[in-house]
C-alpha positions in Angstrom: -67.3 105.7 8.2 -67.3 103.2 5.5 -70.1 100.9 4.5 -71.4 101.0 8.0 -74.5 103.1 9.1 -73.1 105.8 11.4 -75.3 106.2 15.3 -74.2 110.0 15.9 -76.3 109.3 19.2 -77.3 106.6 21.4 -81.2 106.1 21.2 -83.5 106.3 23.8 -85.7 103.5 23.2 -87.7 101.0 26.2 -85.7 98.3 27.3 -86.5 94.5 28.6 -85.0 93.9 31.9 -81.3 94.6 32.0 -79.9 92.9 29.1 -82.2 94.7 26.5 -84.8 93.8 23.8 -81.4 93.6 21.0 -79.9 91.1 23.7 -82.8 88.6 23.3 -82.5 85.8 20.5 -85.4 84.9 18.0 -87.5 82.7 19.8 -87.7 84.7 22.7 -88.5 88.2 21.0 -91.4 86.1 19.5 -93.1 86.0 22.8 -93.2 89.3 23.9 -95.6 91.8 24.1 -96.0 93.7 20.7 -95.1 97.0 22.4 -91.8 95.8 23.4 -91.2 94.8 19.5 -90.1 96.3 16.4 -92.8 97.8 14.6 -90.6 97.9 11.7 -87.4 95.6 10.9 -85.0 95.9 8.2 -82.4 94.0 7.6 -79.3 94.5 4.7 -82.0 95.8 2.6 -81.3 96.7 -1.2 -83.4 97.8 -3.7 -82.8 97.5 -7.5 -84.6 99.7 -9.6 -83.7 99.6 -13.4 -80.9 97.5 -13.2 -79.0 99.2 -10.3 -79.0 99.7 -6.8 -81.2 102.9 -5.3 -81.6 101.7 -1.9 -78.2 99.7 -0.8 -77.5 97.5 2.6 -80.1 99.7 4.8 -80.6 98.1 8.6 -82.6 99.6 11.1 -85.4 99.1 13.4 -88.7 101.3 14.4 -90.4 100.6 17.7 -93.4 101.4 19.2 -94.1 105.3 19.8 -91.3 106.5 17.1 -91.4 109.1 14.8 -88.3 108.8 12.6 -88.0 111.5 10.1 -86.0 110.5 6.8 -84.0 113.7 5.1 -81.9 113.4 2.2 -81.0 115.0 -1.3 -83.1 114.5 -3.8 -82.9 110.9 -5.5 -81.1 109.6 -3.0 -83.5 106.4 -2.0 -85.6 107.7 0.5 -89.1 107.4 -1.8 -87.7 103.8 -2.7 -87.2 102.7 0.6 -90.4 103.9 2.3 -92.3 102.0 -0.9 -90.1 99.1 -0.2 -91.2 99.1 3.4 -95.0 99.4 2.1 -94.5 95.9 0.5 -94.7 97.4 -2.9 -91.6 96.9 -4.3 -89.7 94.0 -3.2 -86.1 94.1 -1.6 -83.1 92.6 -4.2 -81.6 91.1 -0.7 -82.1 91.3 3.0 -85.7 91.4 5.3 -88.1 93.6 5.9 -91.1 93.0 8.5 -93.4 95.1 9.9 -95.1 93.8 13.0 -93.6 90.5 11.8 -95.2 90.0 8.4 -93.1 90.8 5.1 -95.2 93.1 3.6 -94.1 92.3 0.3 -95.9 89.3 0.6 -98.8 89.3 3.0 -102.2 89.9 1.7 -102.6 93.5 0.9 -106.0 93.3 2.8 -104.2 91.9 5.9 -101.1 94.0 5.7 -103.2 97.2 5.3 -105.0 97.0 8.6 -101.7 97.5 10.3 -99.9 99.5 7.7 -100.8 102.7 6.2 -98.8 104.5 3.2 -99.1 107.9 1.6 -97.6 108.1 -1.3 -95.8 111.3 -2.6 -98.4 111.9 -5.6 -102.2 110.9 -5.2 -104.3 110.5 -8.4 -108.1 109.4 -8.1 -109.7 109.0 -11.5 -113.0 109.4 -10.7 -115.3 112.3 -8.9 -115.2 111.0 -5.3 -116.3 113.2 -2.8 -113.9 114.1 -0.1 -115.3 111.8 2.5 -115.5 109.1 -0.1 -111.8 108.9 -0.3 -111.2 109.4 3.3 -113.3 106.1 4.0 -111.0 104.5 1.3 -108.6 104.0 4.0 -111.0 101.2 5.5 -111.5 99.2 2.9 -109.3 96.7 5.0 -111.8 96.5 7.8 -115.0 96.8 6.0 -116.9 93.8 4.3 -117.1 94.8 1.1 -116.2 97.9 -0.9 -118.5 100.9 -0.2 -119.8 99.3 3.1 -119.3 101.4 5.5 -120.1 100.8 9.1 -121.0 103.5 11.7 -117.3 102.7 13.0 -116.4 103.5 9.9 -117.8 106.9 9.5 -117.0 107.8 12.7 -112.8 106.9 12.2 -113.7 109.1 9.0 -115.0 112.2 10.6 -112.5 112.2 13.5 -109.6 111.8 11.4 -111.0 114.7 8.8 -111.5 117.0 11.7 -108.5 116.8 13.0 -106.8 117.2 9.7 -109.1 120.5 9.6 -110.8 119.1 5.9 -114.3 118.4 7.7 -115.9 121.0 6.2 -114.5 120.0 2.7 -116.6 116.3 3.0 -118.8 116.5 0.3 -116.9 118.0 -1.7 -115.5 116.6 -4.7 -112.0 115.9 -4.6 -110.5 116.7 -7.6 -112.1 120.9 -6.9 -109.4 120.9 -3.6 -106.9 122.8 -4.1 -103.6 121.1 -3.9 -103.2 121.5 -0.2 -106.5 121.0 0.9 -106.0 117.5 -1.1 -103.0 116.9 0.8 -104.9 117.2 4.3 -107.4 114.8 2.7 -105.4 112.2 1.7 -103.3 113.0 5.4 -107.0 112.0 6.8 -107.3 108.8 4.7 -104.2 107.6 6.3 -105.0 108.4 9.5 -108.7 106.9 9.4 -106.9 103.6 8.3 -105.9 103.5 11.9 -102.8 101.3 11.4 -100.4 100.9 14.1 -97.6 101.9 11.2 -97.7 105.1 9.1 -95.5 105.4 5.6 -95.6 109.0 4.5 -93.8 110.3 1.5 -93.5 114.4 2.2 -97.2 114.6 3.9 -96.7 118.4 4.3 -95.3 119.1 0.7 -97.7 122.2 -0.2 -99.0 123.0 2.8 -99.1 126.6 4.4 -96.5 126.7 7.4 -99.6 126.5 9.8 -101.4 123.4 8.5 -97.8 121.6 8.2 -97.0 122.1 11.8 -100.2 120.6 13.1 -100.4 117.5 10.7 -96.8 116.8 12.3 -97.9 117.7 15.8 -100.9 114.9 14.9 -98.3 112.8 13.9 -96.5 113.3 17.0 -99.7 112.7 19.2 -100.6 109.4 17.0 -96.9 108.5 18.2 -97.2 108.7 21.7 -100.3 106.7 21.3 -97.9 103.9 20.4 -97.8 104.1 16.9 -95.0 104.5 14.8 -94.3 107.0 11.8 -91.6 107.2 9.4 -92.2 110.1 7.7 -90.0 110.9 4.6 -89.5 115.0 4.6 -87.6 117.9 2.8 -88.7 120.5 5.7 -85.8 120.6 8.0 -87.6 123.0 10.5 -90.1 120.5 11.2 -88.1 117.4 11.1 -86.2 118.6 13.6 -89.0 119.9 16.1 -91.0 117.0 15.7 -88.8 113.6 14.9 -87.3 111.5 17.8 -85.3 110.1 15.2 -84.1 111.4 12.5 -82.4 109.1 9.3 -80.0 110.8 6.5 -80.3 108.6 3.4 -77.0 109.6 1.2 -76.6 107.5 -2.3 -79.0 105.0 -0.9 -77.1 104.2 2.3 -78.3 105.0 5.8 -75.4 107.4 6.1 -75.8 108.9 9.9 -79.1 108.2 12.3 -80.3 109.4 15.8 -80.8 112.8 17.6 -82.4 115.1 14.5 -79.8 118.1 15.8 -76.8 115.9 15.9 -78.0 114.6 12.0 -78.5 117.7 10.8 -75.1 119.1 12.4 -73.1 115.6 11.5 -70.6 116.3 8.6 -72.0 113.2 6.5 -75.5 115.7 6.1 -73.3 118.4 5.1 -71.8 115.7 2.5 -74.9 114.9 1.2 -76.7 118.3 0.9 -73.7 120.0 -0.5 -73.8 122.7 2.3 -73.8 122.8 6.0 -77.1 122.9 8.0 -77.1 125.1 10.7 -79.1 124.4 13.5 -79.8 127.5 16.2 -82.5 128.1 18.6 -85.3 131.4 18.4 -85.4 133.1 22.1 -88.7 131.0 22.5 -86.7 128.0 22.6 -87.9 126.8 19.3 -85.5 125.0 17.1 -84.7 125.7 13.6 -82.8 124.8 10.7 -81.6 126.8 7.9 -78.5 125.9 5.0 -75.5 127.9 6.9 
């Protein structure tokens, strides 16, 4: 394989007349319709972090209605990448856009009303209540801080009910247990209502019930037309729920496309050390377990 980024799969994505939206030059991808763009773009992205390279030569594109699910042994880049693609860290070389803006650079205020990120770990210093940091994820939409409209509130409450924490909405925060705060913070990101999602392990600590439906949300956000790149270590859910699945491997983009073919694909079995066997219950529900 080399330095090249694997496609174990053609992917299924729309296309613009017959000679495809990759076909078209600069100029005329910058008049089409935003649904018929890449929602994210990255280009021979690297990332240095302490003097070396964690995230090396990574291209790729997200589009409208994806969910691509990023697997990968542990520090191999995928946290680095995602925060790269948040704008907060800054690529060594190559591009990153996302819905055309480098997000490195924009204004936060302006990137974040089409960009939300969850971060792995989520520290609040002060007693908010649980609301109060859902409605956090409009500060790019309100007028000033702690102005929130009716809109506002409503975005909050739908988002918390669906991430099942309404009931928890006055209460303080930092009382949730660890994956009632995940659900919470799930919520913020969701009440942002950004065309993009960033999440770094959004299920990490949640019960097997609660994880399935906050990726089933993700899934239904997704076919809203938005797009999700959610960074995961659950291989059950990453393949029942990702239309795209990405293997990061010593910072490369090792192997991409159809999540069974990934997980099945001997660069994943490089990379994790064991063969992932994929199999199917006699409900027809996919799973994944180390062979």
């Amino acid at each position: 394989m080399g330095r090249q980024n694997r496609q174990i799969i053609h992917d299924r994505r729309p296309r613009v007349a017959s000679r495809g939206l990759d076909s078209l030059d600069h100029e005329a991808r910058r008049h089409l319709p935003i649904s018929f763009m890449a929602h994210l773009h990255l280009h021979d992205v690297s990332v240095a972090l302490g003097g070396r390279d964690v995230v090396r030569e990574v291209s790729a594109e997200v589009r409208a209605g994806e969910l691509v699910v990023v697997v990968g042994p542990n520090g191999a880049g995928k946290t680095t990448l995602l925060r790269a693609m948040a704008g907060l860290l800054a690529p060594r070389t190559g591009t990153i856009r996302v819905l055309g803006r480098d997000p490195a650079r924009a204004p936060r205020r302006v990137i974040a009303r089409d960009l939300a990120y969850l971060p792995q770990h989520y520290d609040l210093a002060f007693p908010f209540a649980v609301e109060e940091v859902v409605l956090l994820g409009r500060y790019a939409r309100q007028r000033g801080i702690g102005l929130a409209s009716d809109d506002d509130l409503a975005a909050a409450r739908r988002a918390m009910a669906a991430c099942g924490v309404a009931d928890l909405a006055g209460r303080r925060f930092d009382a949730l247990s660890g994956g009632e705060a995940r659900r919470a913070i799930v919520a913020q990101a969701l009440c942002q209502e950004a065309r993009c999602l960033l999440l770094d392990e959004p299920t990490a600590g949640l019960d097997p019930a609660h994880a399935r439906a906050i990726f089933a949300l993700l899934r239904a956000h997704c076919d809203a037309g938005a797009t999700a790149v959610v960074v995961t270590h659950d291989l059950d859910l990453a393949l029942r729920h990702g239309g795209m699945m990405w293997l990061i491997a010593d910072g490369r983009l090792a192997a991409r496309g159809n999540p069974a073919h990934v997980l099945a694909a001997a660069e994943t079995r490089g990379a994790f050390g064991v063969a992932i066997h994929v199999g199917a219950l006699p409900s027809g529900a996919k799973f994944a377990v180390p062979a």
